[in-house]
Structures are given as structure tokens and as C-alpha cells.
C-alpha positions in Angstrom: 112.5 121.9 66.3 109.2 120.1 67.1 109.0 117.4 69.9 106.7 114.9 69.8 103.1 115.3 71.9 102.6 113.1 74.4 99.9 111.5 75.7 99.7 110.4 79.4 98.9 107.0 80.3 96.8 108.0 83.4 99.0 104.9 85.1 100.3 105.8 88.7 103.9 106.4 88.4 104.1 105.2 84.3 103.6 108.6 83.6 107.3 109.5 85.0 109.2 106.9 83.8 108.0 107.8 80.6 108.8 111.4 80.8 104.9 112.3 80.1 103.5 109.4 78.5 103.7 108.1 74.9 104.0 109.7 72.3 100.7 110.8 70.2 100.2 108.0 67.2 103.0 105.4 67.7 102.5 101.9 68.9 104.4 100.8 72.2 105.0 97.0 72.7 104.3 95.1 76.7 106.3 92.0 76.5 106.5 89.6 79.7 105.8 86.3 80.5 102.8 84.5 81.7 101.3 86.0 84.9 103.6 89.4 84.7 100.5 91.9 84.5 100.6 92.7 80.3 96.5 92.2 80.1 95.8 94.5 83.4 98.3 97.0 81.4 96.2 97.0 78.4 93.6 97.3 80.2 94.3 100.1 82.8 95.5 101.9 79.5 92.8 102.3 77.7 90.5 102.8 81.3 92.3 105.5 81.8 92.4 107.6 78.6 88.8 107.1 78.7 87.8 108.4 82.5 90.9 110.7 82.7 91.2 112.5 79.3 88.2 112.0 77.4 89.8 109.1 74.8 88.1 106.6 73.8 89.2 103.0 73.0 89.1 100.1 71.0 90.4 96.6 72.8 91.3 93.7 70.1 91.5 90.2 72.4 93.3 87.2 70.6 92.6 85.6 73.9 89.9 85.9 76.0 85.8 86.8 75.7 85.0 90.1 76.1 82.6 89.3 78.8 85.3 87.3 80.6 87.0 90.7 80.6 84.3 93.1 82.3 84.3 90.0 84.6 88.2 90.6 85.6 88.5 94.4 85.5 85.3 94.5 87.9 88.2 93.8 90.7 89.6 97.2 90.4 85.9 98.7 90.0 86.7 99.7 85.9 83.2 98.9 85.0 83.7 97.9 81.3 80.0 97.5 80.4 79.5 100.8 80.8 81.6 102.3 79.4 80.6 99.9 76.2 76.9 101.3 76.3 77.8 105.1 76.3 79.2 104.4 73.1 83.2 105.1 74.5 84.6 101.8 74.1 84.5 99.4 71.9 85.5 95.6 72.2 87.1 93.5 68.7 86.7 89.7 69.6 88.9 87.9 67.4 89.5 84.9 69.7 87.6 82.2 67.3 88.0 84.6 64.0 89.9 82.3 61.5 89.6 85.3 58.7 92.0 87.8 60.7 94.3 87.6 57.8 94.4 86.1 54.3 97.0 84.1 52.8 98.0 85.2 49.2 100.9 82.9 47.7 103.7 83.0 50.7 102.3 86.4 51.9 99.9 87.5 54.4 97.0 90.2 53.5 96.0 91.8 57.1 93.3 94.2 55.8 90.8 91.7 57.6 91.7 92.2 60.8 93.1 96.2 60.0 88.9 96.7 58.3 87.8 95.4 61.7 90.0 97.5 64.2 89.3 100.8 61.8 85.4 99.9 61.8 85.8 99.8 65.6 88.1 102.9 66.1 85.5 105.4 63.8 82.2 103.6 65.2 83.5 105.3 68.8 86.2 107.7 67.7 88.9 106.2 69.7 92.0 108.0 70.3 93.5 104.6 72.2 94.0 101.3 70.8 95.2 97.8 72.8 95.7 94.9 71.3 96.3 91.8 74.0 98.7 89.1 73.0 99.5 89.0 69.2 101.0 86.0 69.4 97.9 84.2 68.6 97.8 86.3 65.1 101.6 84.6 64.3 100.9 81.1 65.5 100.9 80.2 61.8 103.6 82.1 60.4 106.8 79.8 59.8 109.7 82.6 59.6 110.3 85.7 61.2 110.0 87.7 57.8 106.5 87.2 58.0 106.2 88.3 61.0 108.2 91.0 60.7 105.8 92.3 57.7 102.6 91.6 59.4 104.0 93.6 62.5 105.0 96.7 60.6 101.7 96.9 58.6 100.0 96.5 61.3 101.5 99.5 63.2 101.4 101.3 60.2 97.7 101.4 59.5 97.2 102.1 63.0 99.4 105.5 62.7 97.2 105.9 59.7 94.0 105.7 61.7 95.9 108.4 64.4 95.2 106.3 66.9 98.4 105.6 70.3 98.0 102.2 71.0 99.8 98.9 73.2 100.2 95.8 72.0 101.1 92.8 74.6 103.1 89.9 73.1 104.6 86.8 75.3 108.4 86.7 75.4 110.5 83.4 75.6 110.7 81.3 78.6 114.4 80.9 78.6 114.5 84.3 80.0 116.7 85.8 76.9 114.0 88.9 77.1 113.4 88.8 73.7 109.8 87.7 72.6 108.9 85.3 70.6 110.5 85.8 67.4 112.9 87.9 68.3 112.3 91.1 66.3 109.2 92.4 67.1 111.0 95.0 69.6 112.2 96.5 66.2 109.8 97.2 64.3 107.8 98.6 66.7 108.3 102.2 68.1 108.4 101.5 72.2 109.0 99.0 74.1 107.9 98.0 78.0 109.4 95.0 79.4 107.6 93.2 82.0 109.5 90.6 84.8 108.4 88.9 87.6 110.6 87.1 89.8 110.6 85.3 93.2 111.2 87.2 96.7 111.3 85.4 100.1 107.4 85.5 100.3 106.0 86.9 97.5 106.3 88.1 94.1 108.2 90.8 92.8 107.6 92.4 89.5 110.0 94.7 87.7 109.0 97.1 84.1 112.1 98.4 82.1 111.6 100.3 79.1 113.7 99.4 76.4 113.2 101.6 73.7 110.4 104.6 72.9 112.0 105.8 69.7 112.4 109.8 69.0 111.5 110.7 72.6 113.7 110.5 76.5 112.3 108.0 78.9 113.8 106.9 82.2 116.3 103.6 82.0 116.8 101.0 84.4 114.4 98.7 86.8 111.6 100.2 88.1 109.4 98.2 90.8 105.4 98.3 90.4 102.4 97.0 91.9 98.9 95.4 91.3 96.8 96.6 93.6 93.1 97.1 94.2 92.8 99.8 92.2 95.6 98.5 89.1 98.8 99.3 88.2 101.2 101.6 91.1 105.0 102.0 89.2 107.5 102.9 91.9 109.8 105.4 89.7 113.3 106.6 91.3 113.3 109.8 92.6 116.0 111.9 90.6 118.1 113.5 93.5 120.2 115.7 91.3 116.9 117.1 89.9 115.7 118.6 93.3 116.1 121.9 94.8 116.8 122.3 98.3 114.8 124.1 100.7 117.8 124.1 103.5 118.2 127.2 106.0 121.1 127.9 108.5 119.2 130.6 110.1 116.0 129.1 110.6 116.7 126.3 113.5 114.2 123.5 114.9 114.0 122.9 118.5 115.0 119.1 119.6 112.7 119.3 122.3 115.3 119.3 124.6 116.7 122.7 125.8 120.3 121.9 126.4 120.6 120.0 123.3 119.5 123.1 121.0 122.2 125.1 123.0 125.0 123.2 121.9 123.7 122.5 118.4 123.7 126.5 118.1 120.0 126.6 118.6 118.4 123.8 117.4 118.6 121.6 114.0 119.2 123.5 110.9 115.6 123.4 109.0 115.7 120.7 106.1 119.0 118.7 107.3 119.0 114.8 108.1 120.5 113.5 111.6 122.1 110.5 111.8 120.9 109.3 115.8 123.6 106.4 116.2 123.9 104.5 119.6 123.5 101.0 121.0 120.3 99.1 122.1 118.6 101.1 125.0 120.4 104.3 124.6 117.3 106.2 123.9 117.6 106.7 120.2 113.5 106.0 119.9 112.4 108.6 122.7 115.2 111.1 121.3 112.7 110.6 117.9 109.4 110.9 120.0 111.0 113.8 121.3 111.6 115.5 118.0 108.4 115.1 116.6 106.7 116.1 120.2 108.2 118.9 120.0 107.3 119.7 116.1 103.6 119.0 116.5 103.2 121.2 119.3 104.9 124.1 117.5 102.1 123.5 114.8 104.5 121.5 112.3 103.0 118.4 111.3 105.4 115.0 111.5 105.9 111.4 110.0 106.9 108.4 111.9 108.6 105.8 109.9 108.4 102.7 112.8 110.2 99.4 111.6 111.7 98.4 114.6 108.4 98.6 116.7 104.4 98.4 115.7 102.6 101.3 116.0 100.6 100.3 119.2 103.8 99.9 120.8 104.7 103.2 119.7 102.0 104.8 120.7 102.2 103.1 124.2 105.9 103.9 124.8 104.7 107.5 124.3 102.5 108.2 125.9 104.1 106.9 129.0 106.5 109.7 129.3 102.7 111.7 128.3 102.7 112.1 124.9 99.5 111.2 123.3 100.3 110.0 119.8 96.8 108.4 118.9 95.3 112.1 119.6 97.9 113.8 117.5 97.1 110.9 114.7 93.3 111.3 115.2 93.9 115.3 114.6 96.2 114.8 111.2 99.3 116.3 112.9 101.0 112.9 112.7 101.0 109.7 110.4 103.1 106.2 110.6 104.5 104.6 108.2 105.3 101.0 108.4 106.1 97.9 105.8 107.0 94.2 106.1 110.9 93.9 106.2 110.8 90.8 104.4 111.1 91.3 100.8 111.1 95.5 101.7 110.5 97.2 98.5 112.9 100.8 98.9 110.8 102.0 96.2 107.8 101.4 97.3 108.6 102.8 101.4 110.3 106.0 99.6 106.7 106.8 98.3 104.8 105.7 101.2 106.6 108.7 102.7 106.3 110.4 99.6 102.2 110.5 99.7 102.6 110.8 103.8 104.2 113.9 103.4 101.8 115.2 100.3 98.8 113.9 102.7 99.2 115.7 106.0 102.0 119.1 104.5 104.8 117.5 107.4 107.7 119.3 108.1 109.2 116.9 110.6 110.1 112.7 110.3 111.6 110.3 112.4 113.1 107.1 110.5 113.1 104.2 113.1 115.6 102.7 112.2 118.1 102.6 108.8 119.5 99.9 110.2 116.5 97.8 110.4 116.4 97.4 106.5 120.0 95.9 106.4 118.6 93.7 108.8 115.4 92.6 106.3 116.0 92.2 102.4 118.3 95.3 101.7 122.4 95.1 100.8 124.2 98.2 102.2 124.2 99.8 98.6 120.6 99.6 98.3 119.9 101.4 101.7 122.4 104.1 101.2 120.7 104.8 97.5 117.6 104.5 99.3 118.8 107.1 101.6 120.1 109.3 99.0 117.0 109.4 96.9 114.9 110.2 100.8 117.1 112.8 101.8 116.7 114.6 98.6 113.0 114.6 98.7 112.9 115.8 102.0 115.4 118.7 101.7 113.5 119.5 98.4 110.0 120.3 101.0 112.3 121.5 103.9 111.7 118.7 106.3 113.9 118.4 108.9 114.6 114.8 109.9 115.9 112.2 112.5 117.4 108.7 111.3 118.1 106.4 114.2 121.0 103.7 113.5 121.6 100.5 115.8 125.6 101.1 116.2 126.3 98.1 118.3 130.4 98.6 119.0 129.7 102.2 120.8 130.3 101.2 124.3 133.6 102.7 125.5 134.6 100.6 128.5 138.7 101.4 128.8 139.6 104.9 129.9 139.7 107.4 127.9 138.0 105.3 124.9 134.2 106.5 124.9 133.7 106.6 121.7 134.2 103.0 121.5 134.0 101.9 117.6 131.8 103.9 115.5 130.4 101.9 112.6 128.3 104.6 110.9 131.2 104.5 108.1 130.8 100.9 107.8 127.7 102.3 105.8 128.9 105.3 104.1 126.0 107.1 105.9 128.3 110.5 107.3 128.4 111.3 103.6 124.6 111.3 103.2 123.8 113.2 106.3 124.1 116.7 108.0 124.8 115.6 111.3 125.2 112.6 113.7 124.6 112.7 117.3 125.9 109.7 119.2 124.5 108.4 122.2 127.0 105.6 124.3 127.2 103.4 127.4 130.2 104.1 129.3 130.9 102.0 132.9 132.4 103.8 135.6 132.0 103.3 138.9 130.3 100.1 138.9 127.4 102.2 137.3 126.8 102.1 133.5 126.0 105.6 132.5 124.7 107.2 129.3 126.5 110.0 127.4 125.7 112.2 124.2 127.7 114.2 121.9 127.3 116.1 118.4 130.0 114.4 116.4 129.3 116.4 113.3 126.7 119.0 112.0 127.5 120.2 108.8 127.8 124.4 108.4 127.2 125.3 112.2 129.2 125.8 114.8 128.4 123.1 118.2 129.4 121.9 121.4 132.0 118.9 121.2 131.9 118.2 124.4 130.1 115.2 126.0 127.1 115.1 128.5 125.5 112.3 130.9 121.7 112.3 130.1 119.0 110.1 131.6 116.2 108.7 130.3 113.2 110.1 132.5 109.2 110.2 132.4 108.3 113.2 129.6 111.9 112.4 127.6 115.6 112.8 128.1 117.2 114.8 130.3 120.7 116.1 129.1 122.8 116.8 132.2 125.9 118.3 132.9 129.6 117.4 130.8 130.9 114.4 131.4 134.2 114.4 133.2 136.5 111.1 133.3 
């Protein structure tokens, strides 16, 4: 059987939700309201396909002047005019035309408009069309019939012309996500739904594709950007997808020499540990640790810091003689850091993503999980945040560290030093390999620290517990502890 070709938007992350693009010759509709992004869209579509792959485009505007659109796709340095004079765009300006269609009895004739946009399409042989907001070509249509009819030729002859083409169209303000009259996302062959709604300091905008007829797409919410240089879509990463690059036999050294004894020799290449323990029991410089260690075995490292900035990061290391900045300088080592309010999982997953790409790591510290329930994120969110993470680091190997604030482990009573241990509060021992928790524990009128490997999944370790202290160049794991 024949699948249909496909041709790639060239927009950052589209591309995957789309499973490759759209599909060669059919017409995909960007609906949204006021502000959502549908005219960057447009525009980044046919920007693309001309710079990337060699297609050129025609642009129909019901709406604004051509030369009011170089003037706006200058901010993401597309240069428009150029493109225009070499002969590989062309613009159709029907924003004052009154003869874009003729009126024959109750019918409409759209061969006006259709002569125009084929003129256009053979005068630059453009393999891309975008039409931006339609809605002005219906403004004097009284029932959806018409519409429906106009619509339908007008996809029609562009199939004819062989052209693969987006059309924007306004949807309803009463937020029933259909467009104006209702039926336009059936006639045409794909559908992208633009949102926008409000966050705690700024604007979030959401794409959903709704339809893209006789090919598979990926459903669902997907988060996406306007940046400086256009559109960035945030796709999820498909954890059942990804291949693991795990090894039992190949262990990474903690840093610490004790520790790696009684994990069986270090941390199990490409497994997550959960680091769970209270405020001040070293969780950070157990992290530091880690990714010392790492960089000076010649395996590059990540730092995700939301509990601290980066200065102070930087700072706290190198007091115990670690120099960070130097490693950062050298490409051994990149941060990663976001705002927690309004935290966008998404968007941090492929900050680490590109991190990892960017500098080949093999190591990263997470600092902390618990951090995002404390910004914007419900407990669900973080654990499919951390299911989608863990996948794509197993996938390249990486062998990570996830510090969680687990404020009830302080065992005070005799005989009770575990105290409570919330980690399944979370459901996080399902998503990780392993979970070493650091404690208080008072005795003697002396508070004292203690460490044990409550789980590490597929090796054999110590389940005994051990005093450490927290001393200049890390931590320094002691002897057992006896009560």
C-alpha cells in the first residue's frame, strides 16, 4: 500500500507531532483566537520550506500589507524582501480587493481569487501556499452552505495546482473550539488548533491537532513558544519508544570510596537515584560529588539547579575545591535553570534534551524534584515529567542523581531512624533505580547524620547504615552506625 509523502514543516518540534510533516498536496487548517500565534505560523511555514528545502511560496493576506509583514517577520531575522526579489516568494494582497469572488444568483464564483493564487504559485513555482485569515473572504456569506462550498473549492483547486498549503481562520470567542462557522474543520484535510491561556505571570500557549486525514499524528496538548527566532513546539517524549542503554557490569564511581563499596561498586551506568533526605543533610554536595567525580574521569555532566542560582552553585563548590566555572568554561559541564513560576515540564525536559545533545554528557544532577511541586506542577505532572526524563536519559546511558526534600526523615525515638519516608507520597520508587536516604538522628545531645541504600534495583548492596560528615572536598562516609 502507498503512504502518503510528507513534507516537513522545518518548525522546531512541529515536525514530531506531526509524525514528519504534512502531507504532500493537502491543505491543513490553524485555527485560534486573537493573539495565539496563527500569522507567525503561516509565516515561519512558508520561511522555512523556502531556506530549508528549496520550496518556494505564495502568501495570500486578507489582513494586513505586505510591507507591514516584512516589517514583523524582520523580529526573527526572516528577511521577506529578499526572498521576494530572488524571485522565491511571492506575496497576493487581497486586503482592499472587493473582486475576490463573484456572486452568481445565490452562489459564489471563486475563480477570481483561485486565477490570482495560481498566477502567483506558476510566476515562482511554489511548492507552499499560506493563506492568513479567511475569515475576511466569508464576512458576506449568510449560511454555512456557502461557506462550506467556497472552502472546498478553494482546497480543491489548490490540490489541483500541487501545491501543501495552511490556511489560518479565527475561531469563536466562547471558547467552544470550533471556528467561526463551525464546519470548516471538515472540509478541510488537517487541522492545528491554537490556545492561549493565562499562567501566574505570563502566557501560556498550547497547539492540538485535531485531525490530519489519511496519515498518524501525535494527540493531545502540546506546549510551544515564540521566541526570537519563531515557533519552538515542546512535543512529549514517547517513553515506551526508547531503547535503553542500561549496564549492570559497567558501574560509576559516586566519588566517594566507601559509598561505591556498598553499592557493589559504584552506580549501575544509565540508572536514576532518588537522593531523599531533609534540609542540610548534604543531598546538594552528594550531587557536586557525583558530577566531580564524572568530569574528572573524562565524562561530561549536567546540572539541573532550581533550588539554588548558579553563582551560588558554583560558590558552594568550589569551597570544598571544586572549580565549576573552569569545568563550564572547558564544555565538561552545563546548568540548566528555569523560573518555577509557571514551570513549563516540557519545555525543562528539552532544555536537558539540547544540554545533553550540546556538550555528549553522560552524568546529571537534578536539584531538586521536589522543587517543582513546590512552583506550578501537581504531583502527576512531575512524576510524568519524570517518566518522560528518565527514559531519555537511560535511552543515551546517562547515569543520574535526583535530590528530593523529604522533610519527615528525622528519626528521633530509638530504634526509629528511618523516621517517615514520603518518597511514596510521590510514587517516585516506581520511577527510579535506587534511593539513598540521608537522615538526622539525635543521640547524645549531638544530632548526627546517617546514610543508607534503601533500594537499588538488580544489585546486590550494603543495608546497613553509616554516620558521614560533611567535610571541606565532600562527604565523608564513616563507619556503621550502631544504636
Amino acid at each position: 500500500m502507498k503512504t502518503l509523502e510528507k513534507f516537513p514543516t522545518g518548525i522546531a518540534g512541529l515536525d514530531e507531532v506531526l509524525i514528519g510533516g504534512i502531507p504532500k498536496g493537502r491543505s491543513v487548517l490553524v485555527t485560534g483566537e486573537t493573539g495565539t500565534g496563527k500569522t507567525v505560523l503561516l509565516n515561519e511555514f512558508i520561511y522555512r520550506g523556502i531556506t530549508l528545502f528549496n520550496q518556494n511560496a505564495v502568501f495570500v493576506t486578507f489582513e494586513e500589507k505586505p510591507q507591514d509583514i516584512n516589517l514583523n517577520v524582520a523580529i526573527f531575522g526572516w528577511n521577506f524582501a529578499t526572498l521576494i526579489k530572488s524571485h522565491k516568494l511571492a506575496f497576493v494582497d487581497v486586503t482592499a480587493s472587493k473582486e475576490m469572488l463573484t456572486e452568481i444568483g445565490s452562489e459564489f464564483d471563486v475563480s477570481p481569487l483561485v486565477e490570482r493564487i495560481r498566477y502567483a504559485v506558476k510566476k515562482v513555482k511554489a511548492q507552499r501556499v499560506a493563506i492568513d485569515n479567511i475569515n475576511a473572504l466569508f464576512a458576506r456569506f449568510a449560511n454555512k452552505d456557502s461557506v462550506r462550498r467556497v472552502l472546498y473549492l478553494i482546497e480543491e483547486a489548490l490540490k489541483e495546482m500541487d501545491v501543501t498549503s495552511m490556511i489560518s481562520m479565527e475561531v469563536r470567542r466562547d471558547k467552544s473550539n470550533e471556528s467561526f462557522y463551525g464546519i470548516e474543520e471538515f472540509v478541510m484535510d488537517g487541522v492545528i488548533e491554537l490556545e492561549l491561556r493565562q499562567g501566574q505571570q505570563q502566557l501560556i500557549r498550547n497547539l492540538f491537532v485535531r485531525k490530519l486525514r489519511g496519515t498518524s499524528f501525535r494527540s493531545g496538548y502540546v506546549e510551544f513558544e515564540i521566541a526570537d527566532h519563531g515557533f519552538i513546539v515542546y512535543p512529549k517524549i514517547p517513553a515506551h519508544l526508547i531503547s535503553k542503554k542500561t549496564s549492570f557490569k559497567i558501574r560509576k564511581s559516586t566519588g566517594i570510596r566507601k559509598l561505591d563499596e556498598i553499592t557493589g561498586g559504584g552506580v549501575p551506568q544509565g540508572h536514576n537515584i532518588l537522593i531523599s533526605g531533609n534540609t542540610g543533610t548534604g543531598k546538594t554536595t552528594l550531587g557536586m560529588q557525583f558530577i566531580r567525580e564524572g568530569i574528572e574521569r573524562g565524562e561530561s555532566g549536567i546540572y539541573v539547579c532550581l533550588e539554588e542560582p548558579v553563582l551560588q552553585v558554583e560558590k558552594t563548590a568550589m569551597g570544598h575545591g571544586w572549580d565549576f566555572g573552569k569545568y563550564e568554561k572547558e564544555g565538561k559541564l552545563k546548568f540548566i535553570t528555569t523560573s518555577l513560576i509557571d514551570v513549563s515540564n516540557d519545555k525543562l525536559l528539552y532544555q536537558i534534551v539540547n544540554a545533553v545533545n550540546a556538550i555528549g554528557a553522560k552524568r546529571l544532577v537534578f536539584d531538586s524534584i521536589s522543587s517543582l511541586m513546590s512552583g506550578t506542577m501537581n504531583e502527576e505532572q512531575v512524576r510524568q515529567f519524570l517518566l518522560q526524563m528518565t527514559a531519555f536519559l537511560k535511552s543515551r546511558g546517562i547515569t543520574s542523581y535526583f535530590n528530593y526534600l523529604s522533610a519527615g526523615n528525622f528519626g528521633a525515638a530509638k530504634g526509629q531512624l528511618l523516621g517517615a519516608f514520603e518518597t511514596s507520597a510521590m510514587r517516585l520508587s516506581s520511577v527510579t533505580d535506587g534511593i539513598i536516604l540521608l537522615l538526622y538522628v539525635e543521640r547524645g545531645q549531638k544530632i548526627k547524620k546517617m546514610l543508607t541504600v534503601l533500594k537499588l534495583r538488580g544489585s546486590v548492596h550494603d543495608k546497613d547504615i553509616y554516620q558521614y560528615e560533611i567535610c571541606k572536598g565532600g562527604i565523608n562516609l564513616g563507619e556503621k552506625f550502631e544504636d
